[in-house]
MDAnalysis code that builds the backbone (N, CA, C; Angstrom):
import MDAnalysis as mda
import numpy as np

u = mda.Universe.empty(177, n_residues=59, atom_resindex=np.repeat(np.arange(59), 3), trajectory=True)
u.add_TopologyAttr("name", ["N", "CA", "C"] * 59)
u.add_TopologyAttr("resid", np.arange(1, 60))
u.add_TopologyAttr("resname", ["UNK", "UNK", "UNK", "UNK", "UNK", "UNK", "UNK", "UNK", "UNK", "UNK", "UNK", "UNK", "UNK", "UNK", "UNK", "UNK", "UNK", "UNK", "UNK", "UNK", "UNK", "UNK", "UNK", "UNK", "UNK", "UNK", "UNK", "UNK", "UNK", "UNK", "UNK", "UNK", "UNK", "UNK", "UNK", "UNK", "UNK", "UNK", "UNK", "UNK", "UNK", "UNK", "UNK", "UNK", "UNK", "UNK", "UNK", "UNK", "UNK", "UNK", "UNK", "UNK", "UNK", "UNK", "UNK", "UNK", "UNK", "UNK", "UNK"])
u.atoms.positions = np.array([
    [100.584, 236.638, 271.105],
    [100.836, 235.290, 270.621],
    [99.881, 234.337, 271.337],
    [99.256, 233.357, 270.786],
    [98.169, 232.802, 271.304],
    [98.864, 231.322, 271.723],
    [98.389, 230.965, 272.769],
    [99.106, 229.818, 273.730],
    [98.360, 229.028, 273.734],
    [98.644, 227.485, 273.793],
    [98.296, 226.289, 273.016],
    [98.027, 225.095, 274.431],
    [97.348, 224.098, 275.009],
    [97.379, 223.821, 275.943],
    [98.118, 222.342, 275.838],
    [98.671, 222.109, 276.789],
    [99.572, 221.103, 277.077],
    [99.165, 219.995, 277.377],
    [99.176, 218.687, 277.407],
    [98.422, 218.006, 277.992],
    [99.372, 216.505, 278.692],
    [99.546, 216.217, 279.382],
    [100.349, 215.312, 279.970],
    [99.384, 214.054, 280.613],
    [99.418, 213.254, 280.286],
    [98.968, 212.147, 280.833],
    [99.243, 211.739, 282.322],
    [98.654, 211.068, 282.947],
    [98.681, 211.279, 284.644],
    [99.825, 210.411, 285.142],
    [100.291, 209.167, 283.874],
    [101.322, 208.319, 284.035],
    [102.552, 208.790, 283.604],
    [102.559, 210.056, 283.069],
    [103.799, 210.897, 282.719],
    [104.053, 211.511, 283.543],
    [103.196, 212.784, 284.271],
    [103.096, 213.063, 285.439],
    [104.227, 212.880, 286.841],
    [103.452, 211.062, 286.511],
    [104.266, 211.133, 287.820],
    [105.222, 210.503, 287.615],
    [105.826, 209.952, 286.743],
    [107.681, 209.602, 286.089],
    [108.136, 211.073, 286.626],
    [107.398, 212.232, 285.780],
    [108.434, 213.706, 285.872],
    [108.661, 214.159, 287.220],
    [107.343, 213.518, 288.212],
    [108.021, 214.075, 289.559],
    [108.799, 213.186, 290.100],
    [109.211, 212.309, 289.737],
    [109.882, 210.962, 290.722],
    [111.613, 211.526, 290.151],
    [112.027, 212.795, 288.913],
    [113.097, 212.974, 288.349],
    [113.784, 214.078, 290.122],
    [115.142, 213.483, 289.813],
    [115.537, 214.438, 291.010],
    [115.534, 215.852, 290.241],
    [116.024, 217.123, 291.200],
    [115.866, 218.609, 290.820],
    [116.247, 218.885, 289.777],
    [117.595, 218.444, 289.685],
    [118.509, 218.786, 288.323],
    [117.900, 218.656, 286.960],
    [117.121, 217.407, 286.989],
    [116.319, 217.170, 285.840],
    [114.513, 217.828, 285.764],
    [114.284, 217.524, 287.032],
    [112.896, 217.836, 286.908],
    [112.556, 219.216, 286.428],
    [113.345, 220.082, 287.029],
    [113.178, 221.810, 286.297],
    [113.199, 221.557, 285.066],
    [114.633, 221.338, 284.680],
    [114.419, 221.404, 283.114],
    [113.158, 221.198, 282.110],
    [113.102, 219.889, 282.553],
    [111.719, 219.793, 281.822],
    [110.638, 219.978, 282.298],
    [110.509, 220.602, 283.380],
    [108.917, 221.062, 283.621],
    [109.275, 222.290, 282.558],
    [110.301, 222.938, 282.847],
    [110.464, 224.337, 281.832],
    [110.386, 224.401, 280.418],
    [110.705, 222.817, 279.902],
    [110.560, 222.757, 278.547],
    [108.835, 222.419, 278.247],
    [108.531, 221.903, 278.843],
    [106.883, 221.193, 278.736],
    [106.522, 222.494, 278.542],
    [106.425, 223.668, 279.537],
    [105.477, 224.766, 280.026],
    [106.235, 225.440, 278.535],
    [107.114, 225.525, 278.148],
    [107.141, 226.701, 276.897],
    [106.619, 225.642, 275.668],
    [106.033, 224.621, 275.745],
    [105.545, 224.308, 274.335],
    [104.072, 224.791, 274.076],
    [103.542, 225.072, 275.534],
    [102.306, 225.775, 275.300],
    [102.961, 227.549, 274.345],
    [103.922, 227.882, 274.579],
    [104.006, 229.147, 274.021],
    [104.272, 228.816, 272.499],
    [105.470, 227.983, 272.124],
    [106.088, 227.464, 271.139],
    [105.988, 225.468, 270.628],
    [104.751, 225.355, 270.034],
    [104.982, 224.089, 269.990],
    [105.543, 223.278, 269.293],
    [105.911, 224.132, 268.581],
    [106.738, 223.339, 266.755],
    [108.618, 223.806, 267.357],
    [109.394, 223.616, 268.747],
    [110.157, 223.781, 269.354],
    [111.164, 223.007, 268.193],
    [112.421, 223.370, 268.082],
    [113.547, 222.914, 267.102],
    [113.650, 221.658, 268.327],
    [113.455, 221.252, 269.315],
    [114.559, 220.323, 269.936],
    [113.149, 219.048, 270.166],
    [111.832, 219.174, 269.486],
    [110.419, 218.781, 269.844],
    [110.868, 217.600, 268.255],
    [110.330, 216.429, 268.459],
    [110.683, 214.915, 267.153],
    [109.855, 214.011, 267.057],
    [108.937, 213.985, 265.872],
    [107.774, 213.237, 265.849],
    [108.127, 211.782, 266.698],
    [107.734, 210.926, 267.252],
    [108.092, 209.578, 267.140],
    [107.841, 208.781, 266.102],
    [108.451, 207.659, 265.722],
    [108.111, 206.949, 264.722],
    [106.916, 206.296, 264.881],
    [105.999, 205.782, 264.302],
    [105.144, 204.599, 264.703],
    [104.132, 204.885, 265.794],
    [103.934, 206.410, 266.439],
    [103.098, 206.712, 266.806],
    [102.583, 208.172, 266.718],
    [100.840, 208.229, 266.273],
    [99.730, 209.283, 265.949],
    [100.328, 210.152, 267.150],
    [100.091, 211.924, 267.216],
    [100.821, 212.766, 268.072],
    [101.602, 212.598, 268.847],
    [102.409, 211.442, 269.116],
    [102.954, 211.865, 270.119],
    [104.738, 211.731, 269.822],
    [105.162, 212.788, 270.543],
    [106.359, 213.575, 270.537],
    [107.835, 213.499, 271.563],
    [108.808, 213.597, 271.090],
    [109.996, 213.335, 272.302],
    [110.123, 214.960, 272.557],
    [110.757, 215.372, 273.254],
    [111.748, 216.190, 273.201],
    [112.930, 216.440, 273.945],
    [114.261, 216.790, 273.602],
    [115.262, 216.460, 274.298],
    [115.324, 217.394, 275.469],
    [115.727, 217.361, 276.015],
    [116.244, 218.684, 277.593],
    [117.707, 218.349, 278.192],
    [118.726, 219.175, 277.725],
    [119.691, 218.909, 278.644],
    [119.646, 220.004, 280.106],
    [120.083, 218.949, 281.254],
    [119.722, 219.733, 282.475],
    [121.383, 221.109, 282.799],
])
């Protein structure tokens, strides 16, 4: 299966490390499997903006 690269902006970055543990795993874990899976069921266009994407994570 061919893996897709991720790309996070440097101001996202560092929001995700400022999340305490409980949260921060989660979504480092969800980020890192969209390189495997990027069309993810829980992944939601935003409205009103060109690529870019929510996705939910419960911790």
């Amino acid at each position: 299966m061919p893996f897709y690269k991720v790309e996070i902006v440097k101001a996202a970055q560092k929001e995700i490390s400022k999340l305490p543990k409980i949260y921060y795993e989660p979504v480092r874990d969800a980020v890192l499997q969209l390189a495997e899976n990027p069309r993810s069921k829980n992944l939601k266009k935003l409205k009103g903006f060109e690529k870019t994407y929510r996705i939910r994570v419960d911790p």
